[in-house]
One Martini backbone bead per residue (centre of mass of N, CA, C, O) as a GRO file, in nm:
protein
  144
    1UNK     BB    1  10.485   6.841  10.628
    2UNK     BB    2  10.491   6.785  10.973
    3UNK     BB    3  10.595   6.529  11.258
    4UNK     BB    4  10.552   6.592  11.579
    5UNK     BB    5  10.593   6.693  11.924
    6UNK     BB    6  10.385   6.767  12.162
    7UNK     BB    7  10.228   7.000  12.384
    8UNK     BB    8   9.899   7.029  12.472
    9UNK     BB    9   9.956   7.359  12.563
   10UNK     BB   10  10.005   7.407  12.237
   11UNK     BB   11   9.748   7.385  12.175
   12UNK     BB   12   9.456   7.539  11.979
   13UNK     BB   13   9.170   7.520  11.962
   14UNK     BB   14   8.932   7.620  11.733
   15UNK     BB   15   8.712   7.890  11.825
   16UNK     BB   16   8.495   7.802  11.544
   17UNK     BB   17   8.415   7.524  11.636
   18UNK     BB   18   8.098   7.346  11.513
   19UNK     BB   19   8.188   7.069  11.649
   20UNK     BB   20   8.001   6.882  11.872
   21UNK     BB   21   8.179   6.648  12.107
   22UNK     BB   22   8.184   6.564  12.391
   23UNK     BB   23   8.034   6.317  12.367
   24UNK     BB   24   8.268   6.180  12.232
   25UNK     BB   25   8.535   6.159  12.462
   26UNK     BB   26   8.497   5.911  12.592
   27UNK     BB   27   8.535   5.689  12.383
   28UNK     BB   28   8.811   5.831  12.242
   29UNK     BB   29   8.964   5.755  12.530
   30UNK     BB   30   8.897   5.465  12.522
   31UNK     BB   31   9.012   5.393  12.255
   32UNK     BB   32   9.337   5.500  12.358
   33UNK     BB   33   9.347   5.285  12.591
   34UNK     BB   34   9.322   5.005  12.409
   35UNK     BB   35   9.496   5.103  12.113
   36UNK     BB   36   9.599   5.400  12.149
   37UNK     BB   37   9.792   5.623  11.985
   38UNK     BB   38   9.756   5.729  11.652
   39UNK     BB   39   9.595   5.982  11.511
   40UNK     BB   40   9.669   6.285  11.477
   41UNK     BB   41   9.691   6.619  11.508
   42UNK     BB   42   9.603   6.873  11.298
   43UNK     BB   43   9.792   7.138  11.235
   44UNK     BB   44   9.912   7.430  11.205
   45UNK     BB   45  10.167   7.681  11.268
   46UNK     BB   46  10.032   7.804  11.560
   47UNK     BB   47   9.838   7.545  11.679
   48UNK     BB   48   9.575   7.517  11.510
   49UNK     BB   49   9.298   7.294  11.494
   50UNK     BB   50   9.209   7.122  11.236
   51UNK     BB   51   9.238   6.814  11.327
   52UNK     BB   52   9.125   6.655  11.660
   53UNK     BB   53   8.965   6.750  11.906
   54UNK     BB   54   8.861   6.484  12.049
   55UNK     BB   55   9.160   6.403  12.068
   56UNK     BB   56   9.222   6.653  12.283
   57UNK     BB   57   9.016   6.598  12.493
   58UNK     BB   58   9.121   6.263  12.530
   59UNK     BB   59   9.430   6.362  12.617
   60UNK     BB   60   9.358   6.498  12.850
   61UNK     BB   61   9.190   6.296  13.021
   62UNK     BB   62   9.432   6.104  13.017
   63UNK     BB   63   9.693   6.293  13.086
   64UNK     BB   64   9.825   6.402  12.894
   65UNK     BB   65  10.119   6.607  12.781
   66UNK     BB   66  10.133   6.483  12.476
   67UNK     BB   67  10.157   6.473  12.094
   68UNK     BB   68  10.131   6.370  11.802
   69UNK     BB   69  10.197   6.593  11.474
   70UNK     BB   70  10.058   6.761  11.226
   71UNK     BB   71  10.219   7.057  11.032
   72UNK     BB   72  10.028   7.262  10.810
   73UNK     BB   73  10.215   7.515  10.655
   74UNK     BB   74  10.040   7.507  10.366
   75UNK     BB   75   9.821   7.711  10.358
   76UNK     BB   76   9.519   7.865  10.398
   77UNK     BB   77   9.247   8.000  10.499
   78UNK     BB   78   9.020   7.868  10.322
   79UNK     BB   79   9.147   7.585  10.376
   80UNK     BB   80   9.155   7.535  10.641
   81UNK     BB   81   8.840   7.555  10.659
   82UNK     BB   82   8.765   7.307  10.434
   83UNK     BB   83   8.901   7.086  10.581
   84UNK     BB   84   8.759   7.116  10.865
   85UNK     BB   85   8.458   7.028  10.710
   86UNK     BB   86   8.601   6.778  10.570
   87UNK     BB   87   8.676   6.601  10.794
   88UNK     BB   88   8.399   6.593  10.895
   89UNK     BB   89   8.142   6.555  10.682
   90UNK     BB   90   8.235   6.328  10.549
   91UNK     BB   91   8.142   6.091  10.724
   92UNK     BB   92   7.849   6.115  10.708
   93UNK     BB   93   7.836   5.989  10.414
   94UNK     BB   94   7.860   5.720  10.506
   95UNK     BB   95   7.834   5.374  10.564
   96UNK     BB   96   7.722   5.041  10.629
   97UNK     BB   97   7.773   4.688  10.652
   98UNK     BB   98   7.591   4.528  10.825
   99UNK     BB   99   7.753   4.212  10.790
  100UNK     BB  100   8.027   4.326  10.797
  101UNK     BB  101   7.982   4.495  11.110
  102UNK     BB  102   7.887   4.198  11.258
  103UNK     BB  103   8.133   4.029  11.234
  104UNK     BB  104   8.346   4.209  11.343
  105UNK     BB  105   8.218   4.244  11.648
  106UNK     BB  106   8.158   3.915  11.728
  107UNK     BB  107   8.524   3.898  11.860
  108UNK     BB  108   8.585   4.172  11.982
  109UNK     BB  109   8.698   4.293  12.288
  110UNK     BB  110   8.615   4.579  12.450
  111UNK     BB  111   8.623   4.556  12.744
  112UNK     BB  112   8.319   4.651  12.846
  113UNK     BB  113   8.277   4.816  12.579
  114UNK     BB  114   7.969   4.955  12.441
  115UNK     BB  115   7.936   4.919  12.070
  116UNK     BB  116   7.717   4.728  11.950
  117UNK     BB  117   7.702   4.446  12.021
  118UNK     BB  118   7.587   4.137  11.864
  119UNK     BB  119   7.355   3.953  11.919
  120UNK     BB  120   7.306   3.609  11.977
  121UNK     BB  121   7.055   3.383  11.797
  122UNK     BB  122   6.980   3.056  11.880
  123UNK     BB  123   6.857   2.829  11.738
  124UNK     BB  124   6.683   2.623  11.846
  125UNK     BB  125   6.700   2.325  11.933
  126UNK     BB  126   6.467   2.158  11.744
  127UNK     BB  127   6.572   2.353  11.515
  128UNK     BB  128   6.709   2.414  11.166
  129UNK     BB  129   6.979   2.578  11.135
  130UNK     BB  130   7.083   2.915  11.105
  131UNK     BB  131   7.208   3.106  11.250
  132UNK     BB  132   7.150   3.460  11.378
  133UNK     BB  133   7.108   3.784  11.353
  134UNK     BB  134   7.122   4.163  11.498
  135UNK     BB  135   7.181   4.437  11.456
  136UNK     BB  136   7.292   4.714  11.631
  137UNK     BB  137   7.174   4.948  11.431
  138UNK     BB  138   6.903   4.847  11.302
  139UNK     BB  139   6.784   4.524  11.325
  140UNK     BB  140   6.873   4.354  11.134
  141UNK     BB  141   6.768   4.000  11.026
  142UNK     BB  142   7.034   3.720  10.966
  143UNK     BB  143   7.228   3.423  10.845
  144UNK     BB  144   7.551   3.330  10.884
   0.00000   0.00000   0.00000
């Protein structure tokens, strides 16, 4: 595998990617704008993507002209098949530890942007006890 950069010019989205993501570009390019460009794009040696449709997508939307890329060129056509739909499907497999999901959120600036940051309700004045939250993902509702 090569690291290089490149221009957005010279990359090729492959043309049977079956994952919809326009959806998700405005997101991905949020995320780029406020934390920079970290993960690669990975292509093949003729520059069609194996995995980051949605970050060059994101990266055309925010005017870039270039981005490092891993370049996989000792692959076969079937692993190349293989990797693009375990890149993909593989997330779907996890889930989230919904409490501490809600840690991490509490206390992050996301500068305006509405990741689903959880609301905390704050107890009665007159009764004691601890903070609660509500997950924004569930709805579930636990003590901190």
């Amino acid at each position: 595998m090569e690291y290089v950069r490149k221009k957005l010019s010279e990359l090729k989205p492959y043309e049977n990617n079956p994952r919809i993501n326009d959806e998700a570009v405005d997101d991905v390019a949020e995320s780029i704008r406020q934390c920079s460009y970290i993960a690669p794009i990975i292509i093949d040696e003729d520059g069609v993507i194996l995995a980051g449709h949605t970050r060059y997508k994101a990266l055309k939307k925010l005017g870039y002209q270039e981005c490092e890329v891993v370049i996989a060129s000792d692959l076969t056509e079937a692993q190349k098949k293989k990797y693009r739909l375990y890149d993909n499907k593989t997330a779907e497999f996890a889930s989230w530890d919904q409490r501490k999901l809600s840690t991490e959120l509490c206390d992050v600036d996301f500068q305006g942007y509405d990741f689903g940051q959880p609301e905390t309700a704050l107890p009665d004045e007159e009764a004691s006890g601890p903070k609660v939250m509500t997950c924004p993902c569930c709805g579930e509702v636990f003590e901190v």
